[in-house]
C-alpha positions as CSV (number, residue, x, y, z in Angstrom):
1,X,18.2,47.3,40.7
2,X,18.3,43.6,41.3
3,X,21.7,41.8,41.2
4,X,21.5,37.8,40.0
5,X,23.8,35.8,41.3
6,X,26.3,33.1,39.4
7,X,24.0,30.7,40.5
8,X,20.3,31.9,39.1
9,X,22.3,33.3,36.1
10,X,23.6,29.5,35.6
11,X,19.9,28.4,36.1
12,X,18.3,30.8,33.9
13,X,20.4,29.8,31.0
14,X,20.1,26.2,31.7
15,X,16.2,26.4,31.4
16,X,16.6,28.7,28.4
17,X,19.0,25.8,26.6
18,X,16.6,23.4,28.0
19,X,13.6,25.0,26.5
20,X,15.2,25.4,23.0
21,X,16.1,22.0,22.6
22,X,12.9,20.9,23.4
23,X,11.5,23.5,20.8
24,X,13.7,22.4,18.3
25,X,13.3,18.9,18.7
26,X,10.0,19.3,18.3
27,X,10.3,20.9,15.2
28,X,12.4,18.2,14.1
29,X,9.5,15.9,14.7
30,X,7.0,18.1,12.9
31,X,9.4,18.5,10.3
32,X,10.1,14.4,9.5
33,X,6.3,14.2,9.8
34,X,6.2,17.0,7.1
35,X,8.5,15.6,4.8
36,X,6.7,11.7,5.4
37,X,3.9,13.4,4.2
38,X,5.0,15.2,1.1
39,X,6.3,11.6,0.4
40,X,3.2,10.0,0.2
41,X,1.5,12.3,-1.2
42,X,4.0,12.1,-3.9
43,X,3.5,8.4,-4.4
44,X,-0.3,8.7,-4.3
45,X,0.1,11.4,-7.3
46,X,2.8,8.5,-9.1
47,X,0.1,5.5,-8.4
48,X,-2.8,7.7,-9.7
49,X,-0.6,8.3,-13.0
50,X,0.4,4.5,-13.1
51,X,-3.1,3.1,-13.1
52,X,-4.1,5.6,-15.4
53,X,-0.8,4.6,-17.6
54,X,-2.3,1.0,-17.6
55,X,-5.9,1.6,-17.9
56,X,-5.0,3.8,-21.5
57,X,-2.2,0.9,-22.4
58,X,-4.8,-1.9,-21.9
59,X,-7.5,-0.1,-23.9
60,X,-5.3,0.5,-26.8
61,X,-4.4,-3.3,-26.7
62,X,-7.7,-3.7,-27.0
63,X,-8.1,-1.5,-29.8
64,X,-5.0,-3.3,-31.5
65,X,-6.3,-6.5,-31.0
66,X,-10.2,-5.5,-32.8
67,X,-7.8,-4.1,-35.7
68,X,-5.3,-6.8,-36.0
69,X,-8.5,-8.7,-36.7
70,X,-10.4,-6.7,-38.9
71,X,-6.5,-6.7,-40.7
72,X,-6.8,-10.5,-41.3
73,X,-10.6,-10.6,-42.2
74,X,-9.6,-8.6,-44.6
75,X,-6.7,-10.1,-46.2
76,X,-8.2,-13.7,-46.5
77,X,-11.4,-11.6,-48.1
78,X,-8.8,-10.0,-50.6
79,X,-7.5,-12.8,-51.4
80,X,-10.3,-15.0,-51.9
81,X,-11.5,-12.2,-54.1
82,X,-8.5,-12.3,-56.6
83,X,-8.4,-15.8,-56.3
84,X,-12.1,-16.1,-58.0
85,X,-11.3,-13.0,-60.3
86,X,-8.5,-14.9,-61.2
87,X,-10.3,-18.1,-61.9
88,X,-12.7,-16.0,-63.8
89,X,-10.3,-14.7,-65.9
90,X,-8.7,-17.9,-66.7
91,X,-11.9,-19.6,-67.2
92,X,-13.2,-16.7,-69.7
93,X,-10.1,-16.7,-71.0
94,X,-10.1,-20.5,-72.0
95,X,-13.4,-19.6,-72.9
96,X,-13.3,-17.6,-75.0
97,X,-9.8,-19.1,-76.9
98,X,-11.2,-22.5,-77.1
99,X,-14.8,-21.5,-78.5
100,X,-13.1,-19.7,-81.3
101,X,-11.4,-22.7,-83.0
């Protein structure tokens, strides 16, 4: 049986400390480039649902804009439609009264 001496006991454990920082600042490293990652990744996935956020709000402005159109069209038609039923009326009307005298 081999007896170690205070002195290769003291280096043993210094290269076993030595060794074990090294391993865990090395996963330290690997670990902030993990968590970088999962970052970005995470703001890829956000910017992918912010364009598409746009693209559908744009479209239906779009769409709001054709309709808010269309709306008007036909309002001024409606009321150029009354306005000659109304004339209609009021000339029949008169018409009517005035030929029976």
């Amino acid at each position: 049986m081999k007896f170690w001496s205070d002195l290769e006991v003291d280096t043993l454990i210094d290269e076993i400390s030595e060794a074990a920082h090294e391993a865990i600042e090395q996963a330290a490293g690997e670990a902030a480039r993990a968590a970088a990652l999962a970052a970005l990744e995470r703001e890829v996935v956000l910017s992918r649902e912010v364009y598409r956020w746009k693209t559908e709000a744009e479209t239906h402005k779009k769409a709001l804009g054709v309709m808010k159109k269309a709306g008007v069209k036909n309002t001024v038609l409606a009321a150029v439609i009354c306005l000659i039923g109304g004339l209609a009326v009021g000339i029949g009307g008169t018409l009517i009264i005035g030929g029976s005298r």
